[in-house]
N, C-alpha and C positions, 0 to 999 in steps of 0.2 A: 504494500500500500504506500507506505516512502518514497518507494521508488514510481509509482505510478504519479503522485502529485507531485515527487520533483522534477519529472518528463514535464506535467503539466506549465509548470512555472515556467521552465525552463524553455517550452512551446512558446509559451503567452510573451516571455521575453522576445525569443528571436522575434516573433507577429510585431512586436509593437516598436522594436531597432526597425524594420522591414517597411513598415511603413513611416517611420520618421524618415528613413533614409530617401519616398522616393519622394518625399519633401524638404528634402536639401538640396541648395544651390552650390552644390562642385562643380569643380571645372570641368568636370565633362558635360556638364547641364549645360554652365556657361557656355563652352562651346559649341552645344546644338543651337541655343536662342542666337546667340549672335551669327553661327551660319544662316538663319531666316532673313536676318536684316541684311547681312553682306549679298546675301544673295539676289535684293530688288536697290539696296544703297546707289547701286548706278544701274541699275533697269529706269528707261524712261518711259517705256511703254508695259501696259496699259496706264492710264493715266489719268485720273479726273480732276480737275480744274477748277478751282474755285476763281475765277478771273471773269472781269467786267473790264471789255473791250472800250474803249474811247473811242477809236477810230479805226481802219484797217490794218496800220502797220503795227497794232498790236495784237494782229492774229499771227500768232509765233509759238513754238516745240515747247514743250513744258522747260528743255534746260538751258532754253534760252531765257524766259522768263528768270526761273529760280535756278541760276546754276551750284545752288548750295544744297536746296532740298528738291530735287525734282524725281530722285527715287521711291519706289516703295506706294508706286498708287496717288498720292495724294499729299499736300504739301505736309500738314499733321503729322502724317506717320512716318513719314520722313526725317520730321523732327524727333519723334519719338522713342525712332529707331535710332538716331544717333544719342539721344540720353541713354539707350539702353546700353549701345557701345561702349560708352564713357565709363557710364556704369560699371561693367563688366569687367574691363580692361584698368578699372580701377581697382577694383576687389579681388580679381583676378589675375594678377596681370604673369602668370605662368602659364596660362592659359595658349592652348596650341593655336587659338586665330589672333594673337595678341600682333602680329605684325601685319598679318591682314587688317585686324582694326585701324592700326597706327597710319594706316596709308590711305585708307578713306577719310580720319577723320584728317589730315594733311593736307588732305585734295579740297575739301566739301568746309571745313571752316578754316579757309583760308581768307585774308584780306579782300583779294579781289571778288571773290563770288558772293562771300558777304557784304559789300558793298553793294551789290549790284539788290540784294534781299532789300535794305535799307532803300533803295533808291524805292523799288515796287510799292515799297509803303508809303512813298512818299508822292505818289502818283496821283490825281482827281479817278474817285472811284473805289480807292479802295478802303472806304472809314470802315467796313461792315467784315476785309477780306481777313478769312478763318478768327473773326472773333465770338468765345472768347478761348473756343479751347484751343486752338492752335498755338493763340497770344502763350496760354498756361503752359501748355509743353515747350516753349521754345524757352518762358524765364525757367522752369525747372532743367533744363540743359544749360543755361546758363550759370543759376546756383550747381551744380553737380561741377561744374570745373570751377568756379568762383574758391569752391570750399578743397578742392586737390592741389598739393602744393608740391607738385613738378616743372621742370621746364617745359616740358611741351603742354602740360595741360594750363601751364600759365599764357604759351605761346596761343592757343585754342581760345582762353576764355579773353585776350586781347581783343583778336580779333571778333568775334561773336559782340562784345563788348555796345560796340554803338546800335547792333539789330536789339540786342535786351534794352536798352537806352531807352529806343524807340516804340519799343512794347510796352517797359513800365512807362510811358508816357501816354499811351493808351489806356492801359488800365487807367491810369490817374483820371483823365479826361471824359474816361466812358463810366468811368462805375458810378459817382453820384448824380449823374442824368438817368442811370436804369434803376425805375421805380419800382419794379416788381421782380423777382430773380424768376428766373425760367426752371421749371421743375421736371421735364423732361428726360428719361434716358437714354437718349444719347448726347450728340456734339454741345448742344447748346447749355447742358446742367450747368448752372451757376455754383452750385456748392461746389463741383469737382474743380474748376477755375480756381474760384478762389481759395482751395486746399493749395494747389500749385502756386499758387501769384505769394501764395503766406510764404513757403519755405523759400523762394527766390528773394522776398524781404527781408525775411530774416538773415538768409545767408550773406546778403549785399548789406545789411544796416540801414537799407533803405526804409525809414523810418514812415515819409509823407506816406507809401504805398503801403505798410504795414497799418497805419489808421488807418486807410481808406479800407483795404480790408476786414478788417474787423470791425470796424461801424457797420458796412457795410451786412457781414454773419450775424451781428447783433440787431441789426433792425430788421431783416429780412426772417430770422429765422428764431431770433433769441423768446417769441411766445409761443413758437409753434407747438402742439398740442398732438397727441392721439394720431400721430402720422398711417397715411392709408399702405402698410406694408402689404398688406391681404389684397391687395388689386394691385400687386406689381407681380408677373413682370408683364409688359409689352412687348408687343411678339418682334420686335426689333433691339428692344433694349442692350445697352452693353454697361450702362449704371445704373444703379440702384437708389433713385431719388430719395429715399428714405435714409438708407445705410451713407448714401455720400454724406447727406445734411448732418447726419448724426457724425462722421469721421472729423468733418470741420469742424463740429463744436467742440469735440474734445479737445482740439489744437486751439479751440479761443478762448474757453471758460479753463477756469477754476477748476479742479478734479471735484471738488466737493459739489459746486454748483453746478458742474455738466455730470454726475449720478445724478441729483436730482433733476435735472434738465430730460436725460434721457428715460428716468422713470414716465414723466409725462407724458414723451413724445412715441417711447416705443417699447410700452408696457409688454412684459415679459418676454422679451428678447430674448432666446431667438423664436420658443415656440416652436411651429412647426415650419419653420421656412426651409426648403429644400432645396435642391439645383434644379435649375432649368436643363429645357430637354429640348437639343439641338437637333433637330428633324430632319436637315441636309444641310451639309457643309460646303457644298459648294454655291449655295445661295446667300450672296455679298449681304443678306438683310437680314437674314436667320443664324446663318452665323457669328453675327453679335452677338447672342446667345451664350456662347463662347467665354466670348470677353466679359460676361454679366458675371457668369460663375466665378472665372478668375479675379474681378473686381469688386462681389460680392463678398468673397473668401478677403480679402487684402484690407476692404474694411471690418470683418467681424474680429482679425486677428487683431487691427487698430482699437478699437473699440474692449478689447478683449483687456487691453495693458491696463486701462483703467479700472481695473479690478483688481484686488489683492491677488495673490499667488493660490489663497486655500479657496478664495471664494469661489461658489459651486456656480457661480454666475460666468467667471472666468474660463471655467471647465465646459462648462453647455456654448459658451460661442467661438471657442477653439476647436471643438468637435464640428459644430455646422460649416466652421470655414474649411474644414479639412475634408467635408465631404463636397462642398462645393470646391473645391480644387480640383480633388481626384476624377470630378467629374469632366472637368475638360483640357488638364493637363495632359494625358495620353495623345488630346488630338492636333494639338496645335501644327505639327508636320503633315499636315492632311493632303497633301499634294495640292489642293486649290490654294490659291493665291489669294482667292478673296480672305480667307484667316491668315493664310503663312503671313503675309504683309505689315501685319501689326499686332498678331495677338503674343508673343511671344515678351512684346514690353510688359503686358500686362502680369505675363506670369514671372518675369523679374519681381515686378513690385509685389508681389504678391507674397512671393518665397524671400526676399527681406523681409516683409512687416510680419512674417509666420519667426 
C-alpha cells in the first residue's frame, strides 16, 4: 500500500512539472514565437492597409509607405511582432534566432525608415491612422528598449525615439476629447491602450501622459459596477472587455481599493468562464478566438498577483488562465497566416505574466 501511494505522489508530481513545463517560456519556445514573426517581418504581401489616400501618388506598396512596419499583414502587428523580438532577444538572448533577430531589428528600426513612419503621421489624413491600439503597441516597443540597457538596444530605442514622441503626443491630444472609452473586443478597446500607453509612461517618466492616463481609467471606469462577463465572448473577439478593464485597474488603484473595486465589478471571479472554441483557423475573424484565450489567460494570471499566495481566490484564477492557455497554445503554428501573423505576441505576454 506504501508503495502504491508513493507511485501515486510521485505520478501527481511528474503531471503537474509536465504541465508547468508546457507553460514555460524556454528558449526553445522563444524560438518557435519568434520564427512566426521573422517569418512575415519582411513579407509585404498579403497586406491590409489602414491608409487614406489624399490624392493619386499616394497609391503606393505597403513598404513604401511604412518601410519600418510593413511586414506581418498589417501595420499593428508588425509593430507587435517587433516588441515580441525585442522581447525575446532580450530574455533570451542564447536563443538560436538571436542573430536573425538582431538583423531585422537593424534593418526595420533604423533612422531612415523610421523617419519616413514619423513623416506618415504627419501627413492630412491621418489623425484617426491605427489609433488607439497601434499608437499602444508601438509606445510599448518603445518602453521594452527605453528600459534595456545595451548598445544596440540603446542604438534601437534612439532611433524609434521621435515615432514614440509623436505617439505620446497623440495620446496627449486624443484622450481628453474621447468622452466615452470604447468597450469592444477587438482593435479599438480603450482599456487594452491604455494598459500599454501606462507602462511606456512609466518606463519614459513621462509624467503629462501618465495623468492623462489614469484620469482618464478613473473616470471612464473607476464606478463601473457588475461588469457583463456572461455575454462575452463575441464571435470575433480577441479581448476581453471585462478582464482588460479589470487588468488596468489593478495597475491604477490601490491593491486594497482595486479588491474592493473588483469585488463590485466582477463578483466571483472566475466562476465559470471557460475558453473559447475556435471553429476554423483559417478564418482571419474567428481566429481571434485564439488571441481571446491567450489574452484572456494573461489577464487572469494579472489579476491573479493581486491576491495573497494562500488565497483560494488566487488559486481559482490561475487555474482558469491555464486552461484558457492550453487551449490555444498548441495552435498558434497553424499553417494559416491569418493566426501565424500575430498570435504568437500574444502568447509571449501571456507566459511572462503566468
Amino acid at each position: 500500500m506504501r508503495v502504491g501511494v508513493g507511485m501515486l505522489v510521485l505520478a501527481a508530481a511528474v503531471s503537474m512539472f509536465a504541465q508547468e513545463a508546457d507553460l514555460a517560456l524556454t528558449d526553445a519556445a522563444a524560438d518557435r514565437f519568434a520564427a512566426l514573426a521573422l517569418k512575415c517581418a519582411r513579407q509585404e504581401y498579403p497586406n491590409k492597409l489602414d491608409h487614406v489616400m489624399n490624392d493619386a501618388g499616394e497609391v503606393k506598396a505597403p513598404k513604401a509607405l511604412h518601410p519600418a512596419f510593413y511586414g506581418c499583414f498589417d501595420w499593428h502587428s508588425s509593430v507587435h511582432g517587433h516588441w515580441m523580438l525585442v522581447r525575446l532577444l532580450r530574455t533570451h538572448p542564447e536563443m538560436a534566432k538571436a542573430a536573425e533577430i538582431r538583423a531585422v531589428l537593424d534593418e526595420n528600426l533604423a533612422p531612415g525608415p523610421l523617419a519616413a513612419e514619423v513623416a506618415y503621421f504627419d501627413q492630412p489624413g491621418r489623425r484617426s491612422f491605427e489609433r488607439t491600439y497601434g499608437w499602444a503597441w508601438l509606445l510599448k516597443l518603445a518602453a521594452e528598449l527605453k528600459t534595456w540597457d545595451t548598445p544596440e538596444a540603446r542604438r534601437w530605442s534612439a532611433a524609434l525615439q521621435p515615432l514614440a514622441d509623436r505617439v505620446a503626443g497623440a495620446f496627449l491630444d486624443f484622450l481628453p476629447k474621447q468622452t466615452y472609452p470604447i468597450r469592444t473586443g477587438v482593435h479599438p478597446n480603450s482599456a487594452f491602450s491604455l494598459d500599454l500607453a501606462l507602462d511606456y509612461a512609466r518606463a519614459a517618466k513621462d509624467t503629462r501622459l501618465e495623468a492623462v492616463v489614469l484620469e482618464r481609467a478613473q473616470s471612464w471606469f473607476g464606478r463601473d459596477r457588475r461588469g457583463p462577463l456572461a455575454w462575452e465572448p463575441g464571435g470575433e473577439d480577441f479581448l476581453s472587455p471585462c478582464l482588460e478593464e479589470a487588468a488596468l485597474m489593478a495597475k491604477v488603484l490601490p491593491r486594497g481599493r482595486f479588491i474592493s473595486w473588483l469585488g463590485g465589478f466582477l463578483p466571483g471571479l472566475p466562476g465559470t468562464l471557460g475558453p473559447a472554441r475556435v471553429s476554423d483557423r483559417t478564418d482571419p475573424k474567428i481566429v481571434h478566438l485564439d488571441g481571446l484565450n491567450l489574452s484572456r489567460a494573461r489577464a487572469l494570471y494579472d489579476l491573479a498577483r493581486t491576491f495573497g499566495p494562500k488565497d483560494p481566490r488566487r488559486t481559482a484564477l490561475v487555474r482558469s488562465a491555464d486552461r484558457h492557455a492550453r487551449a490555444s497554445l498548441p495552435h498558434l503554428a497553424s499553417g494559416s497566416y491569418e493566426g501565424e501573423h500575430w498570435l504568437a505576441t500574444f502568447a509571449v505576454r501571456m507566459l511572462e505574466a503566468r
